[in-house]
Jmol script that loads the backbone (N, CA, C; Angstrom):
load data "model"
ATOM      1  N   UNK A   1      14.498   6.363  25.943  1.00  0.00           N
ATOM      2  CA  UNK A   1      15.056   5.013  25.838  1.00  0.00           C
ATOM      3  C   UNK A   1      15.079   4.564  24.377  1.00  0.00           C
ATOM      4  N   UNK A   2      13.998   4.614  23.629  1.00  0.00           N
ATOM      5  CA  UNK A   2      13.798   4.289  22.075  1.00  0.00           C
ATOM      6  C   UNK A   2      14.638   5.326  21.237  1.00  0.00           C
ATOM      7  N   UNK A   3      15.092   6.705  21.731  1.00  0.00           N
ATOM      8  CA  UNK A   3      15.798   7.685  21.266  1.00  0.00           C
ATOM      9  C   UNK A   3      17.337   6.682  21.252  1.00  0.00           C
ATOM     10  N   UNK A   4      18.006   6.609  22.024  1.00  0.00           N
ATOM     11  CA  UNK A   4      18.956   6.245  22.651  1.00  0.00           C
ATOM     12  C   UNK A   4      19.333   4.768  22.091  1.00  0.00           C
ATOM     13  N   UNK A   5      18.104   3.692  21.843  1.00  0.00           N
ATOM     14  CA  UNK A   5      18.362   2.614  21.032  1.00  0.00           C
ATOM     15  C   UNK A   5      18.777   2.620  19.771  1.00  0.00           C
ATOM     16  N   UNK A   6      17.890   3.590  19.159  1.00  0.00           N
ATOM     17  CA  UNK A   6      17.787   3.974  17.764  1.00  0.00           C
ATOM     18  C   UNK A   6      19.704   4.617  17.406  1.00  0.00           C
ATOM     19  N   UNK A   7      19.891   5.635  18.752  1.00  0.00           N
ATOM     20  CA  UNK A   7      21.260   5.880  18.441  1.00  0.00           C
ATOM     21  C   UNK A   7      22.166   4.996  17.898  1.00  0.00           C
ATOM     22  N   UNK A   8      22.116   3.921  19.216  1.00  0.00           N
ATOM     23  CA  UNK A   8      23.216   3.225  19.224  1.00  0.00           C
ATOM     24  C   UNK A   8      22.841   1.770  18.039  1.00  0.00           C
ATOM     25  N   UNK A   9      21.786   1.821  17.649  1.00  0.00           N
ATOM     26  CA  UNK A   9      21.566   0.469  16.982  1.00  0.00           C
ATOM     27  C   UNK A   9      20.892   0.999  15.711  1.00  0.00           C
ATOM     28  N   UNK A  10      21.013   1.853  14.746  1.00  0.00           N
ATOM     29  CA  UNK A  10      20.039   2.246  13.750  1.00  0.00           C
ATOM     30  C   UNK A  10      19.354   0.704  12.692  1.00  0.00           C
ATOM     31  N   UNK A  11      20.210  -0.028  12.182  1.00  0.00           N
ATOM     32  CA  UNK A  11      20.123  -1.100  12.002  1.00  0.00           C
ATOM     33  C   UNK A  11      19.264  -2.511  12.921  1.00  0.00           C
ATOM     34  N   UNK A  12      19.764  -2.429  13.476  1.00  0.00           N
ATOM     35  CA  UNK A  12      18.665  -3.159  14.892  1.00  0.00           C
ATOM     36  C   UNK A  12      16.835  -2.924  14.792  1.00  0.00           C
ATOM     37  N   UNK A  13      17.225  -1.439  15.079  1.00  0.00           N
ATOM     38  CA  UNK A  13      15.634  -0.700  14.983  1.00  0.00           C
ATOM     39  C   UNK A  13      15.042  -0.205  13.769  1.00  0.00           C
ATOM     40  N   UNK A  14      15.743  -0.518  12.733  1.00  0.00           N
ATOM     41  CA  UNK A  14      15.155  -0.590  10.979  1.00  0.00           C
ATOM     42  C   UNK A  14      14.189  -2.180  11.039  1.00  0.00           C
ATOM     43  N   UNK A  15      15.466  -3.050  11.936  1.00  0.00           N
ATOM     44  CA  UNK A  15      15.149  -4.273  11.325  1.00  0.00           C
ATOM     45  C   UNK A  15      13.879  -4.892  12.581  1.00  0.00           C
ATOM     46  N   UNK A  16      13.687  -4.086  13.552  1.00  0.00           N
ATOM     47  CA  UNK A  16      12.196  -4.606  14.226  1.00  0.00           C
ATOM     48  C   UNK A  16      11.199  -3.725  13.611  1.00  0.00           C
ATOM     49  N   UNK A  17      11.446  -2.561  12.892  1.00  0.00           N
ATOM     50  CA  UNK A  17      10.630  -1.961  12.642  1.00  0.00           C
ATOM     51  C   UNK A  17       9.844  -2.494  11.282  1.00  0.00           C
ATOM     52  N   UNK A  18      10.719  -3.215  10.358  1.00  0.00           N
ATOM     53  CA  UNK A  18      10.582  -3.853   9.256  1.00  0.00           C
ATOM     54  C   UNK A  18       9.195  -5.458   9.245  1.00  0.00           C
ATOM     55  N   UNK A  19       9.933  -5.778  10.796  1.00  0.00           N
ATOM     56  CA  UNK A  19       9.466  -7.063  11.351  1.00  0.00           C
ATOM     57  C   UNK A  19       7.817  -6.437  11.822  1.00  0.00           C
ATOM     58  N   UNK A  20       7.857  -5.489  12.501  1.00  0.00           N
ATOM     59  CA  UNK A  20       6.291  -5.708  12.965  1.00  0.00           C
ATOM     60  C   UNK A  20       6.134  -5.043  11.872  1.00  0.00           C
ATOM     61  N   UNK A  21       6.116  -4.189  10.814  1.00  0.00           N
ATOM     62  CA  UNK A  21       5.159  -3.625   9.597  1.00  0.00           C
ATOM     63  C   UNK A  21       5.157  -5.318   8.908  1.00  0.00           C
ATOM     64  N   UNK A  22       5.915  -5.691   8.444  1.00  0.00           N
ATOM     65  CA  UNK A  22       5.687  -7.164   7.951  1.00  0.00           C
ATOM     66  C   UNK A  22       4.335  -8.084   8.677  1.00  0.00           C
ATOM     67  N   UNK A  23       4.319  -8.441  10.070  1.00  0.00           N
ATOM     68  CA  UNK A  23       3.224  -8.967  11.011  1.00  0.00           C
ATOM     69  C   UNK A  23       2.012  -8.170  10.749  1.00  0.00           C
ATOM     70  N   UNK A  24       2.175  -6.558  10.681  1.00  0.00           N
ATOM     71  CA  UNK A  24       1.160  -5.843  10.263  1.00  0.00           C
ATOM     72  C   UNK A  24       0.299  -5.936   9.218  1.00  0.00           C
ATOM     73  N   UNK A  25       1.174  -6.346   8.154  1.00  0.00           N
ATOM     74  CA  UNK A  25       0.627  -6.266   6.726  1.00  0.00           C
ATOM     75  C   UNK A  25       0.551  -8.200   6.633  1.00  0.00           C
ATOM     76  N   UNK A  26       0.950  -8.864   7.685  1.00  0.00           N
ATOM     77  CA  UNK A  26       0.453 -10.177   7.264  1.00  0.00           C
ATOM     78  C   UNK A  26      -1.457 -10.272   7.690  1.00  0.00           C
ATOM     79  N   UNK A  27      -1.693  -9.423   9.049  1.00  0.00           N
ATOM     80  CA  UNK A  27      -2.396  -9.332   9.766  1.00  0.00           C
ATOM     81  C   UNK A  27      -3.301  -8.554   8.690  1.00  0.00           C
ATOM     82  N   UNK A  28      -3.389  -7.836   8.304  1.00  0.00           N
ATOM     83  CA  UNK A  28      -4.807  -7.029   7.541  1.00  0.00           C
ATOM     84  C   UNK A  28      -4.621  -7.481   6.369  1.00  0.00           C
ATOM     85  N   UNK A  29      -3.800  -8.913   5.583  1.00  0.00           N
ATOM     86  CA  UNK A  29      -4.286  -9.486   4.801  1.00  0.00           C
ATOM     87  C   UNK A  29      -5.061 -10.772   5.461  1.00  0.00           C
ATOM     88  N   UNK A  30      -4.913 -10.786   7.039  1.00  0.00           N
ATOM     89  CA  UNK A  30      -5.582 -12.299   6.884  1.00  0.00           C
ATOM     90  C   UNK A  30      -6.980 -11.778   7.439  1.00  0.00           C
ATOM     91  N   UNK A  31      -6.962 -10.504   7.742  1.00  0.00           N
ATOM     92  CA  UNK A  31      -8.742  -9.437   8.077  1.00  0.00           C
ATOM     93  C   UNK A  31      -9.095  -9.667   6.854  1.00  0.00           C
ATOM     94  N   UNK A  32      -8.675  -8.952   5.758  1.00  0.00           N
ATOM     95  CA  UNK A  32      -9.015  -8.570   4.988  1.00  0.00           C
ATOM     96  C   UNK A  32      -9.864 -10.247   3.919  1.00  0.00           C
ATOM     97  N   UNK A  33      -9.095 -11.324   4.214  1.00  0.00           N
ATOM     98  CA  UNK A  33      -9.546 -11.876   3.382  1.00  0.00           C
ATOM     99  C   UNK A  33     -10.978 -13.221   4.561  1.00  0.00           C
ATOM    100  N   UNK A  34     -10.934 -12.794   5.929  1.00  0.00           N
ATOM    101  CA  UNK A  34     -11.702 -13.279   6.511  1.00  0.00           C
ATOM    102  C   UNK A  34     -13.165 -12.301   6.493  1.00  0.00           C
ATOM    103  N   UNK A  35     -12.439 -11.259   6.153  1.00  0.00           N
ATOM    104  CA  UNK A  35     -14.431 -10.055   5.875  1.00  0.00           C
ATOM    105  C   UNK A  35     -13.911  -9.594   4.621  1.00  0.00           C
ATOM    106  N   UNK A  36     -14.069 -10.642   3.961  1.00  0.00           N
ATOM    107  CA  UNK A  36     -14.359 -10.203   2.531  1.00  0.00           C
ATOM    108  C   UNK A  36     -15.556  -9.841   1.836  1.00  0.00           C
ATOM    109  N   UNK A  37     -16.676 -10.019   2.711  1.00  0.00           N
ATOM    110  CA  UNK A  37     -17.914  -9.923   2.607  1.00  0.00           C
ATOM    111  C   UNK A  37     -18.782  -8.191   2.825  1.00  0.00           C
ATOM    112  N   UNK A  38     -17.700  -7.763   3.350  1.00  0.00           N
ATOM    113  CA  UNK A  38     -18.034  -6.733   4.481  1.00  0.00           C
ATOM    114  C   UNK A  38     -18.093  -5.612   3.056  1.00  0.00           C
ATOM    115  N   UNK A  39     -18.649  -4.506   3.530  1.00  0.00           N
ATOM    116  CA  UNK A  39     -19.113  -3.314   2.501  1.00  0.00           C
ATOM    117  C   UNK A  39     -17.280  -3.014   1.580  1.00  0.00           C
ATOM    118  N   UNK A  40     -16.957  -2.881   0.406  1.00  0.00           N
ATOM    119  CA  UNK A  40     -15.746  -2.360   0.244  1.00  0.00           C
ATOM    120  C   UNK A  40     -14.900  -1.309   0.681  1.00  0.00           C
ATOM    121  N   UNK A  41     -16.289  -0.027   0.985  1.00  0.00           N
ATOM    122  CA  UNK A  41     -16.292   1.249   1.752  1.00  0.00           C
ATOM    123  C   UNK A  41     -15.080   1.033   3.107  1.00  0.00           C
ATOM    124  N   UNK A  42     -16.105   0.234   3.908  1.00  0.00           N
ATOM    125  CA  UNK A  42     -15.403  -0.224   5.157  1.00  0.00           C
ATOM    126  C   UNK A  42     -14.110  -0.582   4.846  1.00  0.00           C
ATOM    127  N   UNK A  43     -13.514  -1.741   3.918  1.00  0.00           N
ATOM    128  CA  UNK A  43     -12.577  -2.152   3.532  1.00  0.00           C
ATOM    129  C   UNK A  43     -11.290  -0.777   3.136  1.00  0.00           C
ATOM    130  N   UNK A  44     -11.854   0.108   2.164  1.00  0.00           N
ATOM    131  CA  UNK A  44     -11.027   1.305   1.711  1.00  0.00           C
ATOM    132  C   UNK A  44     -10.594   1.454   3.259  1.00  0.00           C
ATOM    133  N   UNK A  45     -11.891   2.433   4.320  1.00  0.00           N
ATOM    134  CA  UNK A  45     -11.532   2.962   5.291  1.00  0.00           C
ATOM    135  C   UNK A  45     -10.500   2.017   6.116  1.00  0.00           C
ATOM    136  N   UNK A  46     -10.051   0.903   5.817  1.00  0.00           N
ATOM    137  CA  UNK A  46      -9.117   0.315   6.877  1.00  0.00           C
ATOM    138  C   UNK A  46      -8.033   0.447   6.290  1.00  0.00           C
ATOM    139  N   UNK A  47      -7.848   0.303   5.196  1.00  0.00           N
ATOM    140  CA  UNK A  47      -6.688   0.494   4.744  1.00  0.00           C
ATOM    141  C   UNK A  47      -6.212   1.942   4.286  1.00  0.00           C
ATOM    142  N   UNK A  48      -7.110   2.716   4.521  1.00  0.00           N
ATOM    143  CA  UNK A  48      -6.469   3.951   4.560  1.00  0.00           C
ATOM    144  C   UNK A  48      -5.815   4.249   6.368  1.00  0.00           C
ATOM    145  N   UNK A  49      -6.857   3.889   6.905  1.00  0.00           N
ATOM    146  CA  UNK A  49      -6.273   3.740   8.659  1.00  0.00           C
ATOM    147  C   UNK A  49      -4.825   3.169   8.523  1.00  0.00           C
ATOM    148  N   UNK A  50      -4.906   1.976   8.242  1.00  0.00           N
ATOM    149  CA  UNK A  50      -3.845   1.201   7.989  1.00  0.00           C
ATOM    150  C   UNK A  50      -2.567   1.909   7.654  1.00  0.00           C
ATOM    151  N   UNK A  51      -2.635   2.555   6.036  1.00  0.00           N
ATOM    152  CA  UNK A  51      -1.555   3.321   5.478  1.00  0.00           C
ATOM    153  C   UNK A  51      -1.037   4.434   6.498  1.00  0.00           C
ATOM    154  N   UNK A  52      -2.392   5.226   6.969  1.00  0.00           N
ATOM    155  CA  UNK A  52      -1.683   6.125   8.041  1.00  0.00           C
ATOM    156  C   UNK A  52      -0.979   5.887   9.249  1.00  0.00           C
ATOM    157  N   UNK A  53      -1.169   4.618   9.778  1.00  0.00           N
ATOM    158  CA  UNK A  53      -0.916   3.918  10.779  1.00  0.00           C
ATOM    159  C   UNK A  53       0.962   3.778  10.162  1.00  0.00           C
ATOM    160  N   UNK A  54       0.960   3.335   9.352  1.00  0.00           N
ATOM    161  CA  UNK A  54       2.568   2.962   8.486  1.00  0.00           C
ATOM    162  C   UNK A  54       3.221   4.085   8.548  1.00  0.00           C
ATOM    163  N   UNK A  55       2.610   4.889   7.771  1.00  0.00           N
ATOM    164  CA  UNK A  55       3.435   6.389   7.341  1.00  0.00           C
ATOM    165  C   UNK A  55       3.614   7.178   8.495  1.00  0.00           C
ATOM    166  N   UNK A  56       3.174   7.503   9.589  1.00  0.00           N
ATOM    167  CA  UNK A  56       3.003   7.419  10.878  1.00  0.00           C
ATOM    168  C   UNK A  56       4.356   7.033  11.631  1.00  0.00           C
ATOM    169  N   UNK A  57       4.768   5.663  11.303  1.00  0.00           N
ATOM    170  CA  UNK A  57       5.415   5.059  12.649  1.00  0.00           C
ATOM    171  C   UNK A  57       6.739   4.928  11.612  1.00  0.00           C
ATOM    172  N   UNK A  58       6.742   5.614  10.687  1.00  0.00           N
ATOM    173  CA  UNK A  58       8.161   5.120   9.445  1.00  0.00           C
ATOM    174  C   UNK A  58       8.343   6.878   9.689  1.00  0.00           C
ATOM    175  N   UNK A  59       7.749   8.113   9.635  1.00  0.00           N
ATOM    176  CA  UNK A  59       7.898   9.822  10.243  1.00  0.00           C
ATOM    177  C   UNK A  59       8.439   9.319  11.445  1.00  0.00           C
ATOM    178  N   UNK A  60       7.796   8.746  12.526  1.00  0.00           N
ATOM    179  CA  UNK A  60       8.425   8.587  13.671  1.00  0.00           C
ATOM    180  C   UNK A  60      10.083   8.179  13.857  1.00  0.00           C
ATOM    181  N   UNK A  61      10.127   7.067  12.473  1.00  0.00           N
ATOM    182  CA  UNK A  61      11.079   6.421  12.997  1.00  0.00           C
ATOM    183  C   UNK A  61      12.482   7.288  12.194  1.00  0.00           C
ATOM    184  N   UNK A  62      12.025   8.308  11.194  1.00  0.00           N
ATOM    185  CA  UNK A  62      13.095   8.906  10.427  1.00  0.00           C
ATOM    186  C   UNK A  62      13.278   9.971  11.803  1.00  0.00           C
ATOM    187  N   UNK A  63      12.441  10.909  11.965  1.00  0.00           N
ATOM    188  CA  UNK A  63      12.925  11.900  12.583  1.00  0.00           C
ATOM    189  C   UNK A  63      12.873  12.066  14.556  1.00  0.00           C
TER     190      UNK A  63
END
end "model"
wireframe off; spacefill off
backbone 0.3
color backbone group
């Protein structure tokens, strides 16, 4: 079904895909600045989660 959207709408599904990485990256700045307290360690490890989480669903969405 997401194969088949992507066909017929490449534009469409750039532009939700754009929309939740945007919500995404509004979202682990408003973590990020509510545990600001928290070890930096921890902090790296989320945003490396994070990055893979991106690079991840942007592979998905090229191929």
């Amino acid at each position: 079904m997401l194969i088949l959207n992507r066909a017929r709408a490449p534009e469409l599904h750039a532009g939700a895909l754009f929309h939740v990485l945007k919500q995404l990256r509004q979202g682990m700045v408003k973590y990020m600045t509510v545990k600001r307290r928290c070890y930096p360690m921890l902090r790296t490890i989320l945003m490396i989660i994070g990055a893979i989480v991106v690079i991840g669903a942007i592979i998905r969405f090229v191929f």
